[in-house]
C-alpha positions as a Markdown table, in Angstrom:
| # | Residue | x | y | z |
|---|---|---|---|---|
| 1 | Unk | 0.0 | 0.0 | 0.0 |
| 2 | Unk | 1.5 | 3.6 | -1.1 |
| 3 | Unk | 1.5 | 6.6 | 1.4 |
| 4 | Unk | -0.9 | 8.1 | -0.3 |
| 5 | Unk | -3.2 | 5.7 | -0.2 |
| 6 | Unk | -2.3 | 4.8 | 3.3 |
| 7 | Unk | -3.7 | 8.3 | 3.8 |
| 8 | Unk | -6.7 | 8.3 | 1.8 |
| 9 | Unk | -8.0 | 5.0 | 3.2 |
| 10 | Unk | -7.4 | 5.8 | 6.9 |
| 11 | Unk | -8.7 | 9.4 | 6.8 |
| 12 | Unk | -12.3 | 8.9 | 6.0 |
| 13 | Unk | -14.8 | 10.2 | 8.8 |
| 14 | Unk | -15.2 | 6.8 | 10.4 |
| 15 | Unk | -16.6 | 6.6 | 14.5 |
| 16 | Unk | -14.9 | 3.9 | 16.5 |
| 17 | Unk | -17.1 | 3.3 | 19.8 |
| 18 | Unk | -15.3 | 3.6 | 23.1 |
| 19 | Unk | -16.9 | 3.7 | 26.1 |
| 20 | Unk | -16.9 | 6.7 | 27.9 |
| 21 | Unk | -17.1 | 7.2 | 32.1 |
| 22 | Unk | -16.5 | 10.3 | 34.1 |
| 23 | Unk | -13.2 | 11.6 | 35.1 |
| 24 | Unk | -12.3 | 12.4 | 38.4 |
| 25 | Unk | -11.7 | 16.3 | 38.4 |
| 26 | Unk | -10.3 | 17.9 | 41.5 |
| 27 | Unk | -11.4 | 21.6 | 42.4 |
| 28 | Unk | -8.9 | 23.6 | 44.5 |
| 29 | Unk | -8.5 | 27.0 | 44.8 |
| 30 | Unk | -10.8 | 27.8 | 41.9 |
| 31 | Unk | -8.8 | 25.7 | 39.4 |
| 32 | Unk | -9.5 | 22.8 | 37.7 |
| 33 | Unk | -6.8 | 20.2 | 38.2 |
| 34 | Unk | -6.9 | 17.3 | 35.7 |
| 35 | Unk | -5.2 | 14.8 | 35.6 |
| 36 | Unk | -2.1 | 15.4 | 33.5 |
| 37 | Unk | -4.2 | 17.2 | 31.3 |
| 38 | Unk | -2.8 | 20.6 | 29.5 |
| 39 | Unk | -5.0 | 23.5 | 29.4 |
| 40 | Unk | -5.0 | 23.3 | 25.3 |
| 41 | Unk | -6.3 | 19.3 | 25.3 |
| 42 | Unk | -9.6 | 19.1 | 24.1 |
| 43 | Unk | -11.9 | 16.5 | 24.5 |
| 44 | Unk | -13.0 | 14.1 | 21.6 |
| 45 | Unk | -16.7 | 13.6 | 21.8 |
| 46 | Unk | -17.9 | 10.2 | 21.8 |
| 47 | Unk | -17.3 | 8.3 | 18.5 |
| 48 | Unk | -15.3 | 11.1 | 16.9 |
| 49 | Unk | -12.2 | 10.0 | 15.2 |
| 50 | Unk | -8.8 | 11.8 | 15.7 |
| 51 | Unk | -6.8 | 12.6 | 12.8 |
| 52 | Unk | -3.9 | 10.5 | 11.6 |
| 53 | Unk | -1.2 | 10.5 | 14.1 |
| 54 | Unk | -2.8 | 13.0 | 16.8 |
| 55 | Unk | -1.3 | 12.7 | 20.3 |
| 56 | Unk | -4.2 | 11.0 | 22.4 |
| 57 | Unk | -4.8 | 11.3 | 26.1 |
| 58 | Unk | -7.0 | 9.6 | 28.6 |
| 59 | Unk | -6.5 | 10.9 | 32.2 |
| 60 | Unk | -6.5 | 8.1 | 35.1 |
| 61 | Unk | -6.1 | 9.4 | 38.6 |
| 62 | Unk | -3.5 | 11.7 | 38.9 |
| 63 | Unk | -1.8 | 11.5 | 35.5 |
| 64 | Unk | -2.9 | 11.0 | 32.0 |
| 65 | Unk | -2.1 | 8.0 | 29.5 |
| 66 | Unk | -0.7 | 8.8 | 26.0 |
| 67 | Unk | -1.0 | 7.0 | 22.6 |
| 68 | Unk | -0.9 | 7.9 | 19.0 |
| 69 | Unk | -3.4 | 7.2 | 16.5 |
| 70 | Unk | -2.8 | 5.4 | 13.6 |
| 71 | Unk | -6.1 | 4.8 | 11.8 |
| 72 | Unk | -9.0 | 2.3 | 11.9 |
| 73 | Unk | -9.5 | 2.6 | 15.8 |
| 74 | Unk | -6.5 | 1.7 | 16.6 |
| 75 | Unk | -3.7 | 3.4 | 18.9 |
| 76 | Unk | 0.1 | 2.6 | 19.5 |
| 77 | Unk | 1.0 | 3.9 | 23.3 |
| 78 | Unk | 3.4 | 2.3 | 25.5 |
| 79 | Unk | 1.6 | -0.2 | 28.0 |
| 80 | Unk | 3.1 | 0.1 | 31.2 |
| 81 | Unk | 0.7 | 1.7 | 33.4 |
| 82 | Unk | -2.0 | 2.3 | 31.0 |
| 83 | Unk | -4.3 | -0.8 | 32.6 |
| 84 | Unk | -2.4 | -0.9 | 36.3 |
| 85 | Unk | 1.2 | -1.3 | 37.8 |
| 86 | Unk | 2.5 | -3.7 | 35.4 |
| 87 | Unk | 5.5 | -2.7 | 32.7 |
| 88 | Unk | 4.4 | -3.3 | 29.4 |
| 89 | Unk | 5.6 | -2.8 | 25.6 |
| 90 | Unk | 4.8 | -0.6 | 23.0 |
| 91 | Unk | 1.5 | -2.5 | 21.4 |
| 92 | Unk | -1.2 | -1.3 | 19.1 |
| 93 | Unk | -4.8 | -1.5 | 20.6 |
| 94 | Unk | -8.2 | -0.5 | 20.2 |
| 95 | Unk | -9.4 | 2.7 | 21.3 |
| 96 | Unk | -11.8 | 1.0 | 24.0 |
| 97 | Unk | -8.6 | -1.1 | 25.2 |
| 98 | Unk | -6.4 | 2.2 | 25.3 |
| 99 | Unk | -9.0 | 4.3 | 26.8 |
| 100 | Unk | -10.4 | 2.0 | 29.6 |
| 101 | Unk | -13.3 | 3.2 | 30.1 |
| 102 | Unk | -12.3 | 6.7 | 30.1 |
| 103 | Unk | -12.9 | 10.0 | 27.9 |
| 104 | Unk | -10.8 | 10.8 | 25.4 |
| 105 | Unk | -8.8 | 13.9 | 24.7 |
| 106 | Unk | -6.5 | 15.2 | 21.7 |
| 107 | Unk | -3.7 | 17.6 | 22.5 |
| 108 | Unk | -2.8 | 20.3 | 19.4 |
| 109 | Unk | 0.5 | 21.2 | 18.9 |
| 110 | Unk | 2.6 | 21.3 | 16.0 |
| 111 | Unk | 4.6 | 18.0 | 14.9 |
| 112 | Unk | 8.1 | 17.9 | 13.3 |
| 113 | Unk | 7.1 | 15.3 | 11.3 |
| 114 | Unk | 3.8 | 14.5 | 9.1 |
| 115 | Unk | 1.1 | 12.1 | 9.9 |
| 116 | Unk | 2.7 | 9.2 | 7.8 |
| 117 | Unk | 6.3 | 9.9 | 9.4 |
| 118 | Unk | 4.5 | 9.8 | 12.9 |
| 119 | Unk | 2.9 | 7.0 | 12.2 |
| 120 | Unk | 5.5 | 5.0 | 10.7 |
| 121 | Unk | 8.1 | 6.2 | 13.9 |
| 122 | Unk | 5.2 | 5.2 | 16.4 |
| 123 | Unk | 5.1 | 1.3 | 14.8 |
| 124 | Unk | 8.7 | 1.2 | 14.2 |
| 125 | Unk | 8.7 | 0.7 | 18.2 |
| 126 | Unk | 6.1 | -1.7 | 18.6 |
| 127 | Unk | 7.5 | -4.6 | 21.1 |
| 128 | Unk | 10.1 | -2.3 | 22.5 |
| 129 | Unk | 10.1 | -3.1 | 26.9 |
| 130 | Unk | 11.8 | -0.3 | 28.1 |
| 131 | Unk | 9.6 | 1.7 | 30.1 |
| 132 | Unk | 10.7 | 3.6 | 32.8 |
| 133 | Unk | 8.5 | 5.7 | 34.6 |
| 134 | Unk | 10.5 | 9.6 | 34.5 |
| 135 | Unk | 12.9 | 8.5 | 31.9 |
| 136 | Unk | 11.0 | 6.5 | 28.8 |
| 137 | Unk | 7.1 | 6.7 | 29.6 |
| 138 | Unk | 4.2 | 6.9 | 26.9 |
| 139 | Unk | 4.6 | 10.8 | 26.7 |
| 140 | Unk | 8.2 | 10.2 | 26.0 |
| 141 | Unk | 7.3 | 8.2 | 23.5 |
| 142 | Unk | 4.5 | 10.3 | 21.8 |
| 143 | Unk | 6.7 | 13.3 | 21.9 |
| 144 | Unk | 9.5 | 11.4 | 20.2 |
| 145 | Unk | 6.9 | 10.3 | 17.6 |
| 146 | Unk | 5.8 | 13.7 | 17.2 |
| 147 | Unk | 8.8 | 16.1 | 17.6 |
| 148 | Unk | 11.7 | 13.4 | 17.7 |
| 149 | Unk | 11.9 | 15.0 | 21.3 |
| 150 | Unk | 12.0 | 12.9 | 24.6 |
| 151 | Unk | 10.7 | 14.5 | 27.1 |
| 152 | Unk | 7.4 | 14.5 | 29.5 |
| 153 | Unk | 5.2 | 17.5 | 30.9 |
| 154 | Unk | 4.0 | 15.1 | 33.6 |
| 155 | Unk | 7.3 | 14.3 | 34.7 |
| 156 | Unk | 8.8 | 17.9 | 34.9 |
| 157 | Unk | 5.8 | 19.1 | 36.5 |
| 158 | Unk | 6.5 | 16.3 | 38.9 |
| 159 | Unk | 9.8 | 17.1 | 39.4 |
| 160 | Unk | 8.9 | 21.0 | 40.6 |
| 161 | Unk | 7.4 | 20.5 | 44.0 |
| 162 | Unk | 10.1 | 18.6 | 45.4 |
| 163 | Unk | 12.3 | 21.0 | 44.0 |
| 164 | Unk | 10.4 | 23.8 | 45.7 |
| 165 | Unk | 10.2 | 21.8 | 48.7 |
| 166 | Unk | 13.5 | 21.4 | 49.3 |
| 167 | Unk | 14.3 | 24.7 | 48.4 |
| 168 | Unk | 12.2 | 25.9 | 51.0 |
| 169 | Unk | 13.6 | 23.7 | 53.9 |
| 170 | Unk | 16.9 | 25.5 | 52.5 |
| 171 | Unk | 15.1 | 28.6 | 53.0 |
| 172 | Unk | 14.0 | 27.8 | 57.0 |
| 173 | Unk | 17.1 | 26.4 | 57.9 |
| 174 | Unk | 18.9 | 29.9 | 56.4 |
| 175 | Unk | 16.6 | 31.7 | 58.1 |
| 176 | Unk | 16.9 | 29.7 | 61.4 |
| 177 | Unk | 20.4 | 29.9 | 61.6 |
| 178 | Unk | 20.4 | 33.9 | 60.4 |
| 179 | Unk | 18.1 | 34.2 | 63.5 |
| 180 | Unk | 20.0 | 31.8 | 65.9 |
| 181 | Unk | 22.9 | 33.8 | 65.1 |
| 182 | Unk | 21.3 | 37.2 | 65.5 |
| 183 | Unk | 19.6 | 36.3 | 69.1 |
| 184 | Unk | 23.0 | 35.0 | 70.7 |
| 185 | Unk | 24.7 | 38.5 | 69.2 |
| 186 | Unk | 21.6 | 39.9 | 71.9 |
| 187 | Unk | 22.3 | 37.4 | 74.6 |
């Protein structure tokens, strides 16, 4: 089969059923926290098809899953976590299996590559075990389909408040010591 036609036969308006629950959302402080979600995401309504290799996200408590669409219903993601605590490979799946139950959501952005070349870099890892949680997760792996970039939002947004927290124990123990120091200069 030619690109092209790769293209033509996988872009007509098709709807794949997945089933669709509600998504825990957390309120605080008047913003809505969702799950690994970005402000841009949009969510797909039921039975809408995503376009050739869009970056798909379903959120699960806390963090969101990621996947690329390739056509047909079907999504390549990385499998580790997506379904539990088990590692798992890169594997093509349905929409209902990558989704489990949850909504769907598309995130815009521009790609490096086109829909075939994301497409065809997305399969090309298919069987690949590798996954490590903040080093080589399924947003790794979308955003190296996508931008031949590896890197994850989720993780680096992680990776802030423990920054911040230590950086202000840093703070307090400065700040203890600048005032230990001052009262015994009084003493």
């Amino acid at each position: 089969m030619t690109s092209q036609s790769l293209v033509t036969t996988f872009s007509r308006a098709r709807a794949y059923p997945y089933r669709v629950r509600a998504d825990a959302e957390i309120s605080r402080c008047g913003v809505r926290l969702r799950g690994g979600l970005g402000l841009n995401d949009r969510r797909l309504a039921e039975g809408e098809e995503p376009a050739l290799g869009s970056h798909l996200l379903t959120p699960r408590l806390g963090f969101a899953h990621h996947g690329i669409y390739v056509g047909c219903g079907r999504v390549v993601h990385y499998g580790a976590l997506a379904h539990g605590l088990h590692r798992g490979p890169v594997e093509e799946v349905s929409l209902a299996c990558f989704t489990h139950g949850h909504t769907l959501w598309i995130r815009p952005g521009a790609a490096r590559f086109g829909c075939e070349e994301v497409i065809r870099r997305a399969r090309s890892r298919i069987g690949e075990n590798s996954y490590r949680l903040l080093s080589n997760n399924c947003e790794h792996f979308c955003e190296w389909c996508l931008r031949g970039e590896h890197r994850s939002e989720q993780v680096e947004r992680a990776l802030v408040l423990p920054r911040r927290f230590a950086h202000g124990i840093s703070a307090a123990a400065v700040a203890l010591l600048a005032v230990s120091a001052v009262s015994s200069l009084w003493s």
